[in-house]
LOLOGU-252120 format. One record per atom (N, C-alpha, C): x, y, z. Coordinates in steps of 0.2 Angstrom, whole numbers, padded with zeros to 4 digits, always signed. Each point is the difference from the previous one (the first is absolute). Layout:
residues N
XYZ/...
This chain:
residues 62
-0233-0048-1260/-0003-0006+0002/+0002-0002+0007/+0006+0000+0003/+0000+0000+0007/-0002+0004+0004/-0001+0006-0001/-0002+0005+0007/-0003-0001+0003/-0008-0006-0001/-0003-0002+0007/+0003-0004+0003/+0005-0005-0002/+0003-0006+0003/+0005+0007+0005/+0002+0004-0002/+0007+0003+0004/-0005+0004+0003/-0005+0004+0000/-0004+0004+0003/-0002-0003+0009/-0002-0009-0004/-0002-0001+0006/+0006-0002+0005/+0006-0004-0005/+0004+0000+0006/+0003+0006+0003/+0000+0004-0002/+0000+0008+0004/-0003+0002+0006/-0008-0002-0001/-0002-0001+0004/+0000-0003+0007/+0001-0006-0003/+0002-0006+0006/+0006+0002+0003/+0006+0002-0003/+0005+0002+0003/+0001+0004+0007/-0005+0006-0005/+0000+0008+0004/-0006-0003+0007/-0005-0004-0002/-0003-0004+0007/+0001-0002+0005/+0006-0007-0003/+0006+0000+0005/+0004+0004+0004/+0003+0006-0004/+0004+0001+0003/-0003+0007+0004/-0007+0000+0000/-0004+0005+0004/-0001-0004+0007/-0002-0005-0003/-0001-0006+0008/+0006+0002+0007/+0006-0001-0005/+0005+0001+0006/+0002+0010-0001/-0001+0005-0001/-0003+0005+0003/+0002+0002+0008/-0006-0004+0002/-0001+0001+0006/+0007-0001+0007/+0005-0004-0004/+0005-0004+0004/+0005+0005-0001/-0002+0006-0004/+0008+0007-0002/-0006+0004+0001/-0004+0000+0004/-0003+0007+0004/-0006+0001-0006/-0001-0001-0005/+0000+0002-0007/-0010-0002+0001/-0007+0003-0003/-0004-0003-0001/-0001-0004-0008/-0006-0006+0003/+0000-0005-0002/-0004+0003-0008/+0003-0004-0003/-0004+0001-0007/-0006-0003-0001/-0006+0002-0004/-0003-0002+0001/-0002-0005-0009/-0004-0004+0000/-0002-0004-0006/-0001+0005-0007/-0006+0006+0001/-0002+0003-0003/+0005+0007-0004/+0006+0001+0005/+0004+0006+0001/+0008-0003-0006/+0000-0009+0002/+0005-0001-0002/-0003-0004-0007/-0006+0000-0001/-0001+0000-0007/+0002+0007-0004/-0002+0006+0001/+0001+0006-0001/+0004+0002-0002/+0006+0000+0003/+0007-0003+0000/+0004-0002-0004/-0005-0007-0005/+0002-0005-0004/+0000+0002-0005/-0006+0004-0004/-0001+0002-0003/+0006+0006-0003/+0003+0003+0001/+0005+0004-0003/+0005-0003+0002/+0002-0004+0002/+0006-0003+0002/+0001-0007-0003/-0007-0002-0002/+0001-0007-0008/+0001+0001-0006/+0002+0007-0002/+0003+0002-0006/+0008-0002+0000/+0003+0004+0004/+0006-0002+0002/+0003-0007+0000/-0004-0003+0004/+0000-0006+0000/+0000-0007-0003/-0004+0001-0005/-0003-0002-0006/+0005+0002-0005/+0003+0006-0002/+0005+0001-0002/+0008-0003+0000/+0001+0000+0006/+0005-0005+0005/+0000-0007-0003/-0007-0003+0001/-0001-0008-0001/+0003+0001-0006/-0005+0003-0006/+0001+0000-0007/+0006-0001-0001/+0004+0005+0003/+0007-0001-0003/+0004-0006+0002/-0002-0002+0004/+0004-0006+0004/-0003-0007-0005/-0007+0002-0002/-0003-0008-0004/+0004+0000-0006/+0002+0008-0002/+0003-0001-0006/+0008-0003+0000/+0002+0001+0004/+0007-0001+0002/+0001-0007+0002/-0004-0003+0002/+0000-0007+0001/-0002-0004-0008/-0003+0005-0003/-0003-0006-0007/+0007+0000-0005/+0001+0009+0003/+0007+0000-0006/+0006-0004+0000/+0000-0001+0009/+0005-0008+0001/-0003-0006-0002/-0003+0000+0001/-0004-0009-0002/+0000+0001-0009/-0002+0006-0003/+0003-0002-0007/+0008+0001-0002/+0005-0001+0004/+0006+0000-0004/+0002-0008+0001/
């Protein structure tokens, strides 16, 4: 149930951090490129969160 929530912040990140690209020689990412991108890379992601949403409920129930 998170993978679009982490898919898209993946997205946005890898956007970002396409913008500045250009500043370390590097071409710019593009909208469509770094969605592409997102997509196998909010698995992982989304994985991560999970674990971490879990980890934080199992402190809030002790």
């Amino acid at each position: 149930m998170l993978y679009p929530f982490a898919a898209a912040a993946v997205a946005i990140n890898l956007f970002m951090l396409g913008l500045m690209g250009p500043a370390v020689g590097l071409p710019a990412l593009s909208p469509i490129l770094s969605l592409a991108l997102s997509l196998p890379l909010g698995v992982p992601a989304s994985w991560l969160a999970a674990r971490w949403l879990r980890h934080l409920l199992d402190e809030a129930g002790r």
